[in-house]
N, C-alpha and C positions, 0 to 999 in steps of 0.2 A: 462577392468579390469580383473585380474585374475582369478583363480580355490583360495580357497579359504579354508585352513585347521584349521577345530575350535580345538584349544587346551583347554579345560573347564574343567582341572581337578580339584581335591579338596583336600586342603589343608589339611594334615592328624593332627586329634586330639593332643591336646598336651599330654608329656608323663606322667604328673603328674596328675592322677585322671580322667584324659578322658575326662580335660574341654575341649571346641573346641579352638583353637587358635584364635588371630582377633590382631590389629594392624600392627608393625613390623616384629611382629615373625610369624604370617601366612604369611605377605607378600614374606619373609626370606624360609619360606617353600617351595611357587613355584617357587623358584630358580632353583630347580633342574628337574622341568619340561619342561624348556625355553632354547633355544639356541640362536644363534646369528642372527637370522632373520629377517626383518624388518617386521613392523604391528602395531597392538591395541591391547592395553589395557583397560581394565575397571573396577573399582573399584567398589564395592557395599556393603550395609549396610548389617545388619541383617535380614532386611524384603526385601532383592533381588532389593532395589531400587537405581539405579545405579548413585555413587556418580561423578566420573571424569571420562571420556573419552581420553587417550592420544595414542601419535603416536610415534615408536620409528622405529630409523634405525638399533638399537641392541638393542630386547626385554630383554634380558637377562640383557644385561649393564644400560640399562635404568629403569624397575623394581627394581635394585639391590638400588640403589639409594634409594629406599623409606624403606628399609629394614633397614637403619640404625636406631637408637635409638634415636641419636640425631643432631642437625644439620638444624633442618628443620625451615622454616617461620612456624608463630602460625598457620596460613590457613594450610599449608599443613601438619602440625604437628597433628589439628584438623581431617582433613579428614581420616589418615593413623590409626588414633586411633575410626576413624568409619567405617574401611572396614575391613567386615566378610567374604568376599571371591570375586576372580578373574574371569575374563574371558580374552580369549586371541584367534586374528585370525591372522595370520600369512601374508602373501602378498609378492608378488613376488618382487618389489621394493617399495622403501621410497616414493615413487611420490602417489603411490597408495595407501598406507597409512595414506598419509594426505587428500586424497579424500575421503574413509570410513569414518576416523574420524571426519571429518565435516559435514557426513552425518549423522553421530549417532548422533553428539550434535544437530546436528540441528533437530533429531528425538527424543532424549532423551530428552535434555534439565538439562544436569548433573547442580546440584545444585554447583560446586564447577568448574565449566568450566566459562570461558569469553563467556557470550551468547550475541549477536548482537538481538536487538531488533527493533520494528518497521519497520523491512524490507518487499522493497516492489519494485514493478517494477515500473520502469521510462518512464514516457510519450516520443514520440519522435513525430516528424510533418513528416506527407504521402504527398508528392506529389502524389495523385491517376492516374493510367493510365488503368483506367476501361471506359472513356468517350475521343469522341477526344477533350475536353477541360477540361483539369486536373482540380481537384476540391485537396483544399490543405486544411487541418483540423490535429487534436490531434491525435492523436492513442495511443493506449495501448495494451500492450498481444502481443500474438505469430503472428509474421511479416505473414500472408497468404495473404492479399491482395496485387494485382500487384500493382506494383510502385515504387518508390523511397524514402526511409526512411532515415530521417536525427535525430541524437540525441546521449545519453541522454540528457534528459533537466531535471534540476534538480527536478521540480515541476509542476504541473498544469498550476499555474499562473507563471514561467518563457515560458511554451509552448503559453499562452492567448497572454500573453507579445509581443513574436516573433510574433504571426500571426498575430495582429493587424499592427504590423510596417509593416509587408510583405503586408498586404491587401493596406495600404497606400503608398507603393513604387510600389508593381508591379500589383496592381489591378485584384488579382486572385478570383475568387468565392470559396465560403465554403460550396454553398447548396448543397442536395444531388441531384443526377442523376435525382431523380424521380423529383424533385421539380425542376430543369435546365429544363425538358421538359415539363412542362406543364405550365410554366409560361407565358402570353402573356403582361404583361408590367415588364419593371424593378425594381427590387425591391427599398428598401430604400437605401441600400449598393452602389449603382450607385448612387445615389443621391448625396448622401455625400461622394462622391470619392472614395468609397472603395472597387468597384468592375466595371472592364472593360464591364458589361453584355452583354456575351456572349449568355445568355437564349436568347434575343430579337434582335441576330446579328448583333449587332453593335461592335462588333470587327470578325474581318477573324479570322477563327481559324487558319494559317500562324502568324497572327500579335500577337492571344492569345499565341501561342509556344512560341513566342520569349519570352513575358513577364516569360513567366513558367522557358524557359531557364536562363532568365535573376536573376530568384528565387533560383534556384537551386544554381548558381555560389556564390551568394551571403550568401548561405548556406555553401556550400565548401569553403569558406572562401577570392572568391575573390573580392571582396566589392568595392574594391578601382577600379578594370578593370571596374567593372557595372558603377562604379560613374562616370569614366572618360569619358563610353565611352557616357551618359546618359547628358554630359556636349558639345558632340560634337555634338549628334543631336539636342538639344537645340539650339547650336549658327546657324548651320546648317538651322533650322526652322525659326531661326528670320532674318537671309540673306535673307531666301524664302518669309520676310513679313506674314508667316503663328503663326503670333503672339499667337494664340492662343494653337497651340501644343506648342508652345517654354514657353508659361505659364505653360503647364500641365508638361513639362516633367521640368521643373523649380521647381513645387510645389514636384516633387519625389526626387527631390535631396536632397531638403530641407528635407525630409522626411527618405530617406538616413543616411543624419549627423547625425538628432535625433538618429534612430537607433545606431548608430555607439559609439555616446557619451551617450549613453544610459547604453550601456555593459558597463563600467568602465573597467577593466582592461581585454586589452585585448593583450596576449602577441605574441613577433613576433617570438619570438625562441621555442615558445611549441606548435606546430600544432593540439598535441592530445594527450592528457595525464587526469589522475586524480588526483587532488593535497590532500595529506591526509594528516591533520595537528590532533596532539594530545596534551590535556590539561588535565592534571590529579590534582584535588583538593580535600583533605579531603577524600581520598578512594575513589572518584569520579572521571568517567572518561567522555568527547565529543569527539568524533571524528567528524570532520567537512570536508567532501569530495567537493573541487571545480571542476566543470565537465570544460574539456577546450576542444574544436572540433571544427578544422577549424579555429585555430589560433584565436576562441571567446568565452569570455566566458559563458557558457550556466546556468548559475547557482549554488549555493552550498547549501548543503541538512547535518543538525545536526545530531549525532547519540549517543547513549547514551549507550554502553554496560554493561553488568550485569558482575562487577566485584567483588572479595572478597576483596580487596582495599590494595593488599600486591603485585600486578603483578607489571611487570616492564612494563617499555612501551614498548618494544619489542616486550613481551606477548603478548600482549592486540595488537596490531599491527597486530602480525602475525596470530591471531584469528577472527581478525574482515579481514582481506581482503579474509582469507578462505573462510570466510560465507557471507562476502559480494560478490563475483563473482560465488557464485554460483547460478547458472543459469542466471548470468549478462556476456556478452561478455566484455574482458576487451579490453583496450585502448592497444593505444603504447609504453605507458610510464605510470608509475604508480610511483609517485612522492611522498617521506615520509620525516615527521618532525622526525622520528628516525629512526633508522635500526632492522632491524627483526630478527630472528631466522631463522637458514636456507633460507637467501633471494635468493643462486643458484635454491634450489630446488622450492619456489616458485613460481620465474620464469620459470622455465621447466613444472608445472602445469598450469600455467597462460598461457603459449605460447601454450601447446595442446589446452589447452581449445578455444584460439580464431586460432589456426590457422596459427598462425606469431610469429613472433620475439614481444614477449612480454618482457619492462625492467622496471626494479624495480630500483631505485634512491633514494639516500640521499643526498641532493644537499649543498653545504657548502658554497656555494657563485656563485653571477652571478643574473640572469633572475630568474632561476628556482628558487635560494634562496629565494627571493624577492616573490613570491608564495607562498612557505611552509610559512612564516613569517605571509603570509597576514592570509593562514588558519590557524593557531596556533591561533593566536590575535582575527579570530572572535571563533576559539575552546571555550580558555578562558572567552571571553563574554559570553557566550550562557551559557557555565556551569556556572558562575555567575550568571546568570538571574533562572538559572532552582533552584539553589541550594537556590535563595533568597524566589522563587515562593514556592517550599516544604517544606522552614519553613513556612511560612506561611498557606499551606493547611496541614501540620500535627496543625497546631493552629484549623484549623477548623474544622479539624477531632474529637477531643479533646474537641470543646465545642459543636459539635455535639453528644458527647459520652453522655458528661453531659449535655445534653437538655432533653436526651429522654431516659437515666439513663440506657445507654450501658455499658454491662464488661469494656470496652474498648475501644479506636477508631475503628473503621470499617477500617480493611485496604483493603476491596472490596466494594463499593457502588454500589448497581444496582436501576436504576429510571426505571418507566412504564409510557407508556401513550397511547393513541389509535386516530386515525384521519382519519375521514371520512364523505361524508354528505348525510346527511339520509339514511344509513349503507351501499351508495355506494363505490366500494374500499375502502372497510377497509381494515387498515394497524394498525399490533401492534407495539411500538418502544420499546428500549431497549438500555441505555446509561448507561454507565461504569465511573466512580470517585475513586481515589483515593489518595493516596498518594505523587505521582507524577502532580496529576490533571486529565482529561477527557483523558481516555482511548481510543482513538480513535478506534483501529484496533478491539476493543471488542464489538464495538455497534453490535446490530443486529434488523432487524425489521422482522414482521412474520404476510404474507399472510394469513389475517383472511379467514379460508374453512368451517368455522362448517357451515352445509347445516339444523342445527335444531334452527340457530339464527335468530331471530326478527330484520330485519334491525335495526337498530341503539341502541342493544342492549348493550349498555359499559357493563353492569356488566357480562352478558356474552361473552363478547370478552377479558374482562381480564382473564376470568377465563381460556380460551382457551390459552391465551398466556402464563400465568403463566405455566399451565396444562405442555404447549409442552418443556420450557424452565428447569421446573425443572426433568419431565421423561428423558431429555435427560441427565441432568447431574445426575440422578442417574443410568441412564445406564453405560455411561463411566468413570466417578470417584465416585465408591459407596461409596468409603474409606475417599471420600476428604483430596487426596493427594494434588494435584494440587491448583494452586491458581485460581482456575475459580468457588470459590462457593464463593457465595457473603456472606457478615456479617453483612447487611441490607438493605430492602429496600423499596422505596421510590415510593408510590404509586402514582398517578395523581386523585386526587378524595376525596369523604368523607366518610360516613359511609358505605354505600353500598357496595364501590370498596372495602372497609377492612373489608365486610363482605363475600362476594364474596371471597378474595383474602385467606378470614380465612377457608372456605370451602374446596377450592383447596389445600393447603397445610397440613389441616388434612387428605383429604384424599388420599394423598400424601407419608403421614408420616414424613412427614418434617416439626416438630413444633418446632424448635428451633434456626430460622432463623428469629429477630423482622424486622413486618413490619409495617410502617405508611404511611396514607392515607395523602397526601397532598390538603384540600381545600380552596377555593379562599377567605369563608369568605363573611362576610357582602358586600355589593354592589358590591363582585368579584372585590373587591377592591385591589391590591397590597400593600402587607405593614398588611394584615386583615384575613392573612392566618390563617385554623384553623387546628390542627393535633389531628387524629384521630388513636387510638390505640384498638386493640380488648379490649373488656369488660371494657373498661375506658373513662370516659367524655373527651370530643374535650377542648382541651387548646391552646392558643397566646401564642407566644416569642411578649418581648417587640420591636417596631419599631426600634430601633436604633440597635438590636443583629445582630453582624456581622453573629452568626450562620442562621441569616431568611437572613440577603441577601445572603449567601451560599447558600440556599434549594431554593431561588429563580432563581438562577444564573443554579443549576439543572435543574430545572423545564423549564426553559425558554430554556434551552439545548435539551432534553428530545423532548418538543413540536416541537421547528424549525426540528429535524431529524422527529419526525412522521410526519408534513407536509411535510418534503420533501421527502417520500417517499411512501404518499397517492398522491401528485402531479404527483408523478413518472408514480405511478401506473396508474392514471386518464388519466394522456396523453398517453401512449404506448396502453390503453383502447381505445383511443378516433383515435390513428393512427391506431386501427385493422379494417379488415374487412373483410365481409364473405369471399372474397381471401382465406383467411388465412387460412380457415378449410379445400381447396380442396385439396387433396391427388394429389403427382406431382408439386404444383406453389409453388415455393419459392419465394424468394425477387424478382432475375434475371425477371421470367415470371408475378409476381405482377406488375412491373416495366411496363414491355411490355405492359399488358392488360390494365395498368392504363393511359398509354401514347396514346394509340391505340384509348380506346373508352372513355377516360376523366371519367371514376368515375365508381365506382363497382356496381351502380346500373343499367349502361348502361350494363356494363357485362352482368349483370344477364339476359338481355333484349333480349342480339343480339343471331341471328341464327346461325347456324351452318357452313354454311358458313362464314360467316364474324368473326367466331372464328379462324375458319382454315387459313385467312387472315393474322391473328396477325404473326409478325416475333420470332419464337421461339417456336411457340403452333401446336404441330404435329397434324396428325388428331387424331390420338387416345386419345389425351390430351384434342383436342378439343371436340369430345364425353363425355368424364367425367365431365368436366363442366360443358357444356350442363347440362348433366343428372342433377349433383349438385343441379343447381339452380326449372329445370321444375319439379325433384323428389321432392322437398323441397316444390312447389307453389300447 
């Protein structure tokens, strides 16, 4: 990207009285500071808070536009009559100014831009080539380990999905390295046919290749060569009378078809493309992206962008594939239910970015139609379900308001809860509701450290968690601008926790944020909840108040993530060991020493010689251990 010239001048007072100028007629102002350049713009309020973001190929001709008086959609008629002043960066071409500007919004988060939400990276499957018998599993994040990467896959569970069918055709192992060598019987996964086991050499690593070869092909899309040829050594086997591999390589094929008839559509003229279909309802928008790789299809994943409910689909189109590829490699074809704005120039961004001929499509008929159709249709659904699901949690925001005699609904909910046993890995959680329903990407949970806690002290470990959750957000939104300060919440507990909780927030200074203690009630009975409010007696909703199965439907949210993230905790606790602390062994040489003398207490044990033994452990590494363990005894 280029050098980069800020034009940030200021719009001169108006001429009558010295009022400052702000709508059309400041806009109309920096006219005359702008030429025909290509870049960004930015629009901002009176309190500097930046309302739109755009990109033009001529700033001058594209600002001049908002300078009119009238003409305008109410949204953009709205905005133009709330901007108190400009900024402007210049850029050497258009391609580059649509890469800044999807970086501001995606930094800023203008109130009046189409913002992409819930984005996130996509799992893909590793063929590993760290062992000579490749180990196949999920990956996520930045490609650095050797091997072979296949993907995206829409989700989690379309990646479970593929690897179970693959374990059942081509009988590859999922454990790790460490756990391949130190196995001496086969696992369960042998058992029930779902791994060649390789750990106890009962397949050549020659014969495991092929199956891996045979993984890979059928990942690059060619399924039907695997099946055919997977059909010949079969008949081949039962010529030979060796009845029993002509069973086994019988039960893969079978295993095969499921796969095959599993993916549903799966098309023969798009080898690799992403299919985006748009449904716009009631100012509402879905985007519904189908991933297709390898002539199959790997899944489709909903998306909900933040519209002003006045864009065209073009808009909203050309906004979301900006901020959805960034930092996503795109396909070879990127397939749309409308056409975009600037779709040449898109393309010429999209193609640097991956490196190739990247094309952008509106398909009108054919194969590819037949795609966009399908995503449009499941668009529509989804936004249907989502739009039926938000009446009904603004319903229970509302008799939430009136239960517990709120201004208003809460359109931020935050629940607490803490999980640990006998204050070992303690974990605090932190779950998000709102208006939409469970916030996903907002949870957080937070590593209980207070070093002055009484193991299994709840009322001190809330007060820590609270402590750390609201100091941060009065660090970074003092003003609460942003929508990340909650407008109630939702304790896991009774008196205690909301006396504790009332502590921490006066001395905070943040008293005008109601909280309630959620208790289980007589026999911890569900259904016998009790709520608890500072300096007020604990009260019942009646059994049948959709608002108590609301708070229970929290609650019971709230606890599964603090369990599953005191489990988290417990196990990656439970897989450390001294290893771990010695300065120089990483995973690589944990690996080695674990494999070598079978368990870190034999380490600790063996001499210096027989350190120096181990394959990867120098002598001077093997000194430092040494010392580790006999400095330590």
């Amino acid at each position: 990207m280029g050098e980069y010239e800020q034009n940030q001048g200021s719009a001169e007072s108006g001429a009558e009285g010295g009022a400052p100028l702000t709508g059309h007629r400041l806009i109309r102002d920096y006219l005359r500071l702008l030429d025909g350049s290509p870049g960004v713009y930015r629009m901002l309020d009176a309190e500097s808070r930046v309302l739109y973001v755009g990109k033009a190929r001529n700033l001058k001709a594209r600002v001049s536009s908002y300078a009119r008086p009238t003409g305008h959609t109410p949204r953009i008629a709205r905005m133009i009559s709330e901007t108190a002043s400009m900024m402007f960066l210049t850029t050497r071409t258009e391609a580059e100014a649509l890469l800044l500007e999807q970086n501001l919004i995606k930094q800023l988060k203008p109130h009046y831009n189409v913002l992409l939400r819930d984005d996130k990276s996509f799992p893909n499957i590793l063929v590993s080539r760290t062992h000579a018998f490749p180990q196949i599993k999920k990956h996520r994040g930045a490609r650095k380990e050797k091997g072979a990467y296949y993907g995206p896959f829409a989700s989690a569970g379309a990646v479970n999905r593929t690897l179970n069918q693959l374990q059942r055709v081509f009988l590859l192992r999922n454990c790790t390295d460490a756990t391949l060598e130190s196995r001496t019987r086969p696992c369960l996964l042998y058992q029930i046919k779902r791994c060649a086991a390789p750990c106890v050499g009962y397949i050549s690593e020659a014969d495991y290749g092929a199956l891996v070869e045979d993984a890979e092909r059928f990942l690059q899309g060619k399924s039907t060569n695997v099946q055919a040829e997977l059909a010949a050594e079969m008949a081949a086997a039962s010529e030979a009378l060796n009845f029993e591999r002509a069973a086994a390589l019988r039960d893969r094929i079978r295993a095969l078809t499921q796969v095959q008839s599993a993916q549903g559509i799966n098309p023969r003229g798009v080898a690799e493309a992403d299919v985006v279909g748009l449904h716009l309802d009631g100012g509402q928008a879905c985007v519904q992206v189908f991933f297709i790789r390898a002539n199959q299809n790997w899944g489709n994943h909903d998306y909900y962008p933040r519209t002003g409910g006045t864009e065209s689909p073009a808009e909203i189109l050309r906004s979301f594939l900006a901020q959805f590829y960034d930092g996503k490699l795109p396909p070879r074809q990127v397939i749309l239910s409308h056409d975009i704005e600037d779709r040449d120039l898109m393309q010429e961004v999209l193609s640097d970015k991956a490196g190739r001929k990247v094309e952008i499509l509106v398909p009108q008929r054919g194969e590819k139609a037949e795609l966009v159709a399908g995503a449009v249709r499941n668009a529509r659904e989804a936004l249907g379900r989502r739009m039926s699901e938000s009446a009904a949690q603004s319903r229970l925001l509302a008799g939430l308001a009136q239960a517990f005699d709120l201004p208003a609904p809460p359109a931020r909910v935050e629940v607490y809860d803490n999980s640990h046993i006998q204050g070992s890995h303690a974990v605090g959680a932190m779950i998000v509701a709102g208006a939409e329903g469970f916030v996903k990407s907002q949870y957080r949970k937070f590593n209980i450290r207070g070093e002055n806690l009484t193991p299994g002290d709840d009322f001190g470990m809330m007060k820590e968690v609270l402590s750390r959750r609201f100091r941060r957000l009065l660090r970074e939104d003092p003003d609460r601008q942003g929508d990340t300060w909650p407008e109630l919440l939702l304790i896991d507990g009774g008196a205690g926790q909301v006396s504790a909780v009332a502590e921490i927030m006066a001395e905070l200074g943040v008293e005008d944020i109601p909280f309630i203690g959620v208790a289980k009630g007589v026999d911890r009975d569900a259904g016998k909840e009790e709520f608890h409010r500072p300096g007020q007696r604990p009260f019942a909703l009646p059994r049948t108040d959709p608002v108590l199965y609301f708070i229970q439907r929290l609650r019971d949210e709230v606890h599964r993530f603090a369990i599953g993230a005191h489990r988290q905790k417990r196990a990656k606790a439970v897989g450390a060991t001294p290893l771990d602390d010695i300065p120089g062994v990483g995973a690589t040489r944990k690996r080695a020493l674990l494999a070598h003398f079978g368990s870190a207490k034999a380490v600790s044990r063996a001499n210096l010689a027989d350190l120096k033994a181990v394959e990867g452990i120098s002598g001077g590494l093997a000194e430092v251990i040494y010392d580790f363990f006999h400095e330590r005894g």
